[in-house]
C-alpha positions in Angstrom: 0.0 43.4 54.1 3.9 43.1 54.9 5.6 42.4 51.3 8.5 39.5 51.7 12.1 40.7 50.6 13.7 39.8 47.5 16.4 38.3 49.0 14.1 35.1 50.3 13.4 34.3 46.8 16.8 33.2 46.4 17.7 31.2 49.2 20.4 28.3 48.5 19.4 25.1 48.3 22.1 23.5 50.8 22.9 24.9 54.0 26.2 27.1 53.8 28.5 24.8 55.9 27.6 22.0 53.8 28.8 23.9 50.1 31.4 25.6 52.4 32.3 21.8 53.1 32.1 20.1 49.6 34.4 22.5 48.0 37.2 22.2 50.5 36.9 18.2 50.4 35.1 16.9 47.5 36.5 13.6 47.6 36.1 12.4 50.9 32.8 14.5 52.6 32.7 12.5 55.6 36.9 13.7 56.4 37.9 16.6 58.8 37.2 20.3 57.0 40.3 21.9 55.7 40.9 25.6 55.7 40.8 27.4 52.2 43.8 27.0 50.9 45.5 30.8 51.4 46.6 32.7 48.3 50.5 33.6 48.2 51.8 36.5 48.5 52.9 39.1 46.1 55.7 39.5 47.8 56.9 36.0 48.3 60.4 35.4 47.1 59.3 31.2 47.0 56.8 32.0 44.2 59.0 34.7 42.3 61.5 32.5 41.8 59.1 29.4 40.8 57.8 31.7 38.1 61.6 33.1 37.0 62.7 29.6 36.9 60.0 28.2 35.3 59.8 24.7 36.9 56.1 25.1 38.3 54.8 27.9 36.1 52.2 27.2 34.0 52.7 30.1 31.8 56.0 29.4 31.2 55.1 25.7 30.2 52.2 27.4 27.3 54.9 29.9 26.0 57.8 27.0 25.3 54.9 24.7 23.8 54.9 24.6 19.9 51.9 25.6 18.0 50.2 25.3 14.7 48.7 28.2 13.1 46.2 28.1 10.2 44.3 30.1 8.5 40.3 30.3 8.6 37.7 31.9 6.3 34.1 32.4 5.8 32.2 31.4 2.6 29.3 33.5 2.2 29.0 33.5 -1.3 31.5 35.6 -2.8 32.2 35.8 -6.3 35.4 34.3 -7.3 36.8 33.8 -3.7 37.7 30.4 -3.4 36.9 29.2 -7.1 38.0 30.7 -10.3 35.3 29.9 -13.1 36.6 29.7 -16.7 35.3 31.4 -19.3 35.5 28.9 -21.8 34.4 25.8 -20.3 32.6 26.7 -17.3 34.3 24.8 -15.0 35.3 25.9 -11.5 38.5 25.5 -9.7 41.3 26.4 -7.3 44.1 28.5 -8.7 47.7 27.4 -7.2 45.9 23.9 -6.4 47.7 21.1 -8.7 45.2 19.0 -8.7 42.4 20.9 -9.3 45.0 22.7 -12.2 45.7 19.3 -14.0 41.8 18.4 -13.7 40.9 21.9 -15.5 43.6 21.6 -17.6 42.2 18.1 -18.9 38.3 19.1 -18.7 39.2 22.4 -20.5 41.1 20.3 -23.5 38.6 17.8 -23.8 36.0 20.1 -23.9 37.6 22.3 -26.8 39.1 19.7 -28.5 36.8 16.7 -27.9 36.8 13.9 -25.6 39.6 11.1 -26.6 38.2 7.8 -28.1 40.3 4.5 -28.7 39.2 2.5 -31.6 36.7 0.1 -30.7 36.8 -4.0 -31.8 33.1 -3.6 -32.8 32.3 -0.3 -34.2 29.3 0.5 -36.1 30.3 2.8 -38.1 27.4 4.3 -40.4 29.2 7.1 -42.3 33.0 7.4 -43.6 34.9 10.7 -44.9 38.1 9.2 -47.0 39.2 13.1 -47.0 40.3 13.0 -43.4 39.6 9.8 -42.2 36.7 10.9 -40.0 33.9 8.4 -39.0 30.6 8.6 -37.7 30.0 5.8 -34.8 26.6 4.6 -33.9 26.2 3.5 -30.2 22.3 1.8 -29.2 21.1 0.9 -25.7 21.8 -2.9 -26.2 25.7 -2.0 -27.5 28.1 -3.3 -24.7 28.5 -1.3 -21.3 31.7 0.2 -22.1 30.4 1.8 -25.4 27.6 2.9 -23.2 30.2 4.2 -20.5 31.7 6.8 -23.1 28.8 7.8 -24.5 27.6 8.6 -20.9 31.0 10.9 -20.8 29.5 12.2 -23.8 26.1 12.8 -22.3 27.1 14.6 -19.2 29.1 17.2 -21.4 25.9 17.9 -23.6 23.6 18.1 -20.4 25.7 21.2 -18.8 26.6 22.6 -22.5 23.1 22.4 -23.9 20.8 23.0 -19.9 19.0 19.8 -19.9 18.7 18.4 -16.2 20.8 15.0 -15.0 19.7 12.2 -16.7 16.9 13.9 -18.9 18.8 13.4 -22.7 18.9 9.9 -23.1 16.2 7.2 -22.5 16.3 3.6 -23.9 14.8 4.3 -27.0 17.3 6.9 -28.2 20.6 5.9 -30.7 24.1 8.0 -30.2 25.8 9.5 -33.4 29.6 10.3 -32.2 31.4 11.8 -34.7 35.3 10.8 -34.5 37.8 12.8 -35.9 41.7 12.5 -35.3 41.1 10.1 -31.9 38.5 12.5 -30.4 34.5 12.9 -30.1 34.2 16.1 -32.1 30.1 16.1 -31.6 27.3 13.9 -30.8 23.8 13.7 -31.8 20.8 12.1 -30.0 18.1 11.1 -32.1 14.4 9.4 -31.2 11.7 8.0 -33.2 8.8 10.2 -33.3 5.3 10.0 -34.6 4.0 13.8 -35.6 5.5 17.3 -35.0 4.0 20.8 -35.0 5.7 23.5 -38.1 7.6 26.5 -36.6 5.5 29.8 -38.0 8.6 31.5 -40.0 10.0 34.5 -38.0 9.3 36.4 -41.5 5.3 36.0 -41.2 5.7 37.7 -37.9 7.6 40.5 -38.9 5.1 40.5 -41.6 2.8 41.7 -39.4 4.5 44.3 -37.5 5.6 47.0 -39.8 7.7 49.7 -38.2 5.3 52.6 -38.9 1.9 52.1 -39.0 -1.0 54.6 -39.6 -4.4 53.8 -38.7 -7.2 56.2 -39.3 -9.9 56.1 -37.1 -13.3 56.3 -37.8 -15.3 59.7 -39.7 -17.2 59.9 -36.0 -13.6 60.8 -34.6 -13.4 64.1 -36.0 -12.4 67.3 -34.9 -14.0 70.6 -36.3 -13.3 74.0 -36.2 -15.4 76.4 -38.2 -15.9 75.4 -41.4 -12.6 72.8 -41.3 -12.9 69.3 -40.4 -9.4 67.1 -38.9 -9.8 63.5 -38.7 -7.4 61.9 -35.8 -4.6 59.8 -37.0 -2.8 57.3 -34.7 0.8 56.7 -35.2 2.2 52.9 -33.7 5.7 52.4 -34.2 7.2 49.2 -33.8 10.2 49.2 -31.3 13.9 49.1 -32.8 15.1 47.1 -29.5 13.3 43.8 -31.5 15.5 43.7 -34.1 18.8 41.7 -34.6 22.1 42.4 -36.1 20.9 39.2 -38.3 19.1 40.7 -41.0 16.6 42.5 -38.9 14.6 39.5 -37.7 12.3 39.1 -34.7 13.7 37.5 -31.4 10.3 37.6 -29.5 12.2 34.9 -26.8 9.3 32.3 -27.8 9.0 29.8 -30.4 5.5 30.0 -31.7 4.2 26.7 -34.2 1.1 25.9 -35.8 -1.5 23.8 -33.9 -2.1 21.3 -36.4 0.3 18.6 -36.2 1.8 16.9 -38.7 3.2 13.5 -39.6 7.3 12.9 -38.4 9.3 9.9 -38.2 13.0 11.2 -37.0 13.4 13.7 -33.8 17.0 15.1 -33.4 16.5 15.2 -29.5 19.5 16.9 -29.1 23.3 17.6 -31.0 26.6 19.0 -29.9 29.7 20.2 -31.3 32.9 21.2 -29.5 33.7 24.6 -30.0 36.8 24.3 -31.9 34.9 22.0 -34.6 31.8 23.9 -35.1 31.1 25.7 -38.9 33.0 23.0 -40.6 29.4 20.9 -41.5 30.1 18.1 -38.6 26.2 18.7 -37.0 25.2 18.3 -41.2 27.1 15.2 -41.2 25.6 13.7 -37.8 22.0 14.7 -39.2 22.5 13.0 -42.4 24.0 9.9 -40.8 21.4 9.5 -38.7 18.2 9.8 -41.8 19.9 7.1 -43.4 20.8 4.5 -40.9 18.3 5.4 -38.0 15.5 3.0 -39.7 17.4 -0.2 -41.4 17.2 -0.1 -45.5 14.5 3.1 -45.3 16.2 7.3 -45.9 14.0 9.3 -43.8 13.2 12.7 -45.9 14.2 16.1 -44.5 10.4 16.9 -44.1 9.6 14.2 -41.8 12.5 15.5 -39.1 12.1 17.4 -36.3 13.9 19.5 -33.9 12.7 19.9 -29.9 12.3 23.7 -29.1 15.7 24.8 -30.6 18.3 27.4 -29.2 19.1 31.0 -31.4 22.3 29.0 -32.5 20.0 25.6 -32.8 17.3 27.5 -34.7 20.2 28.4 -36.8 21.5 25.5 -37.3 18.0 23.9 -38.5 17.2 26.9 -41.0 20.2 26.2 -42.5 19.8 22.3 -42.7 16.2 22.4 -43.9 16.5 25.0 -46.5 13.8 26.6 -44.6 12.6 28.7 -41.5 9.2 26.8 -41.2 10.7 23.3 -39.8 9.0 21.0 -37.7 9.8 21.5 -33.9 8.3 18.1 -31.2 8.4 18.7 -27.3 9.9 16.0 -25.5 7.8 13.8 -23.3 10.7 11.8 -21.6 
C-alpha cells in the first residue's frame, strides 16, 4: 500500500489565485488584479534622497519624536528594596519619599512619645497626680463616638505592639484606662469583668524540681562484679545551662503552665500598654490601680481577685512585680 505525501496534509484552504487576489485588492475583490507592488531599488537616487531628506522616511520621523523614559523594577521580595523598616517603631516606608517621610516622622513620634489628646468637655477622669498634672481617663462603649474614635487610634497601636489580630482587643463589654500626661496618651489598659482564673505555678517550683546535677542510683540488681568487688551503676543527669536567664537564673521553658483548679476572679487586665519612652516610671501601676477602684462603682477589687491573659516575659514581669508575687492568676480570653 502506496503511503500519501506529507505535503497533501497541508493543502490551503483557498485556491492560490484567490489569496494571490485578496492581498493585492482587499477592499474591492470583485476589481481588476493589480501587480505586486515592486520593491525599489537600492540604487535609486528617488528613494535615497527621500530618506536623506527625511520628508517620507519613517525612521526619520521615530528618531525626531520625543520620548519618555522610566524606570521599571521587579519586587520579588527583597529585603529592604523598596521599603526601609524602622527599628523603633516598625513601620515601613520610602526613603527620599516626603510623604511617606512626614507620615513616619509623625507615626514614629506618636509612637515614642504618645499619641496627642485634646482635653475633652466630658472626661471621666477616675485618678489625678497633683505632682505633674497627669490624669487617668476612662472611656466605656456607650461614651460618645469621638471618644470611641481615639481610643480606636489607641487600639490599633496596641494590636501591632502587643500581636493580637484586627479587631480582637476590645469587645463591648471592655472599659479603656488612657493615661494622659503632658497632652499625650502615655499607655492604655483594657480591662473585662471576669468570673474565675487559673494560678500561674511559680517559675521557682519548677526550678525546684530540676536541680543541675542529679545522681540517681539504680537499683542493688544493677551491679557489676569483678572478683570479690562489687560496683553499683550511678547515672549522672545534668540539667542544661542554655535554660537559664541572665534574670536570676530562672526557667524560660516558652510555656506558661497554671494549676487546673480554677479560682474565683472579678477583674481581667485584658491587655496594657506603655509607650516606650514612659515605661519604668509606675504608669502601668497607676492604670491597674485606677482600674480596681473604679471598674465596679463604690466596690475596690482586691489584688487577689485580678487576673492577667497569658502574659509576655516583659508582661509576666510586670505582674510579678504588681502582685508581690510569681503565682498570679492568668484567664484565657474567650472573645
Amino acid at each position: 500500500m502506496s503511503q500519501s505525501k506529507i505535503s497533501s496534509f497541508f493543502r490551503p484552504s483557498r485556491p492560490q489565485s484567490e489569496v494571490l487576489r485578496l492581498r493585492s485588492d482587499p477592499i474591492s475583490p470583485s476589481s481588476s488584479p493589480v501587480s505586486p507592488p515592486v520593491p525599489p531599488s537600492l540604487n535609486s537616487t528617488d528613494s535615497r534622497s527621500k530618506n536623506v531628506n527625511g520628508s517620507d522616511s519613517t525612521s526619520a520621523k521615530v528618531a525626531n519624536k520625543k520620548r519618555s523614559y522610566a524606570q521599571y523594577h521587579l519586587e520579588l521580595g527583597q529585603s529592604d528594596f523598596i521599603l526601609h523598616h524602622c527599628a523603633v517603631c516598625g513601620m515601613m516606608y520610602s526613603r527620599g519619599d516626603n510623604d511617606d517621610e512626614k507620615a513616619h516622622k509623625l507615626y514614629h513620634k506618636e509612637y515614642n512619645e504618645g499619641i496627642a489628646f485634646k482635653r475633652w468637655k466630658n472626661e471621666k477622669v477616675v485618678a489625678r497626680f497633683c505632682d505633674n498634672n497627669d490624669r487617668v481617663v476612662l472611656v466605656e462603649d456607650s461614651d460618645l463616638s469621638s471618644h470611641k474614635q481615639k481610643v480606636s487610634q489607641v487600639i490599633i497601636t496596641m494590636e501591632k505592639e502587643l500581636g493580637f489580630d484586627k479587631g480582637q482587643l476590645l469587645h463591648p463589654h471592655c472599659k479603656v484606662y488612657m493615661y494622659i500626661s503632658s497632652h499625650k496618651i502615655a499607655g492604655c489598659l483594657v480591662a473585662e469583668p471576669i468570673k474565675d482564673a487559673h494560678r500561674l505555678i511559680s517559675e521557682n517550683s519548677i526550678h525546684d524540681s530540676f536541680s543541675e546535677d542529679k545522681v540517681i542510683s539504680t537499683s542493688s540488681n544493677k551491679t557489676m562484679t569483678f572478683g570479690n568487688f562489687s560496683f553499683a551503676r550511678e547515672v549522672v543527669k545534668k540539667c542544661s545551662s542554655d535554660k537559664k536567664t541572665t534574670n536570676g537564673g530562672n526557667l524560660k521553658l516558652g510555656a506558661i503552665t497554671c494549676e487546673e483548679e480554677a479560682v474565683p476572679a472579678a477583674l481581667g487586665f485584658r491587655a496594657i500598654w506603655v509607650v516606650p519612652s514612659r515605661r519604668r516610671k509606675g504608669i502601668a501601676s497607676h492604670l491597674m490601680d485606677a482600674a480596681r477602684k473604679s471598674y465596679y462603682p463604690g466596690e475596690m477589687v482586691e489584688t487577689c481577685k485580678c487576673a492577667f491573659t497569658p502574659p509576655t516575659s516583659a508582661g509576666n514581669a510586670l505582674a510579678c512585680k504588681y502582685f508581690k508575687t510569681s503565682s498570679f492568676l492568668v484567664y484565657r480570653m474567650d472573645r
